[in-house]
C-alpha positions, 0 to 999 in steps of 0.5 A: 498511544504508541502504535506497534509494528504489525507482524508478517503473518498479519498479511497474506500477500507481498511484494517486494520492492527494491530501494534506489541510490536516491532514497537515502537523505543526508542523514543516511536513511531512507527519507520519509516521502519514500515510504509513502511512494513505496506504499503506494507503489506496492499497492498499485502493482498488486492492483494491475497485476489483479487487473482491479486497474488500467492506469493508462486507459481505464475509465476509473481511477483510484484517488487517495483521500487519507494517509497515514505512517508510523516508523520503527526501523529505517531502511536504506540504499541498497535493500530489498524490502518485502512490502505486506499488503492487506485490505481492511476496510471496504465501502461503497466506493473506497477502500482502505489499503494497509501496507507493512514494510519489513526486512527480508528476514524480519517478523515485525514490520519497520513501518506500517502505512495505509492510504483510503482509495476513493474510486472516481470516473476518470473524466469527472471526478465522481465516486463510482460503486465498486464492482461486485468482481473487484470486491471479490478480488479485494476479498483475496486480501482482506484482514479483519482487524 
């Protein structure tokens, strides 16, 4: 079954990010190893501005275990792209990070991606519970689907 695009008003919280000169491939659209970058960029950024992570000196970081992408529409050198990011599924020690990839003036996304973060003690590699404080925070951004 063909997947749709998600609409903007499905998330209550963007970031925008810009493309770079190397984005575009040889075909004149932004290669589809980029959307990945871009999600997780914009999750990330979204997570330290929360102060959810400290990737330099935190004791706990968030690894991806699943990822996934479907394409609508490209995207190309030089746009600014507003990147919806919404939380829809919270476990133990996961969370599933949604993001939807729109032009600036448009109401549906041109890709919608989403990645399952399983936190981890930095040293040894073992699920840690989320805190009741970064489950809150995650709340901020949580959309029942």
């Amino acid at each position: 079954m063909k997947k749709k695009p998600s609409n903007r008003s499905e998330y209550n919280f963007f970031s925008k990010i810009s493309t770079r000169w190397n984005d575009n491939d040889i075909y004149g659209h932004m290669n589809n190893i980029v959307y990945y970058a871009l999600f997780d960029t914009a999750v990330n950024k979204w997570l330290i501005q929360n102060n959810l992570i400290d990737i330099k000196h935190g004791k706990n970081i968030g690894l991806i275990v699943q990822s996934g992408c479907n394409y609508f529409s490209s995207f190309q050198y030089p746009e600014e792209i507003d990147a919806g990011i919404r939380v829809t599924k919270i476990g133990t020690s996961s969370v599933r990070y949604e993001v939807g990839l729109f032009h600036e003036k448009d109401e549906i996304s041109s890709a919608d991606g989403f990645f399952v973060h399983v936190y981890v003690n930095r040293e040894t590699n073992t699920p840690i519970p989320l805190n009741y404080d970064f489950k809150k925070t995650l709340d901020t951004i949580f959309v029942e689907l």
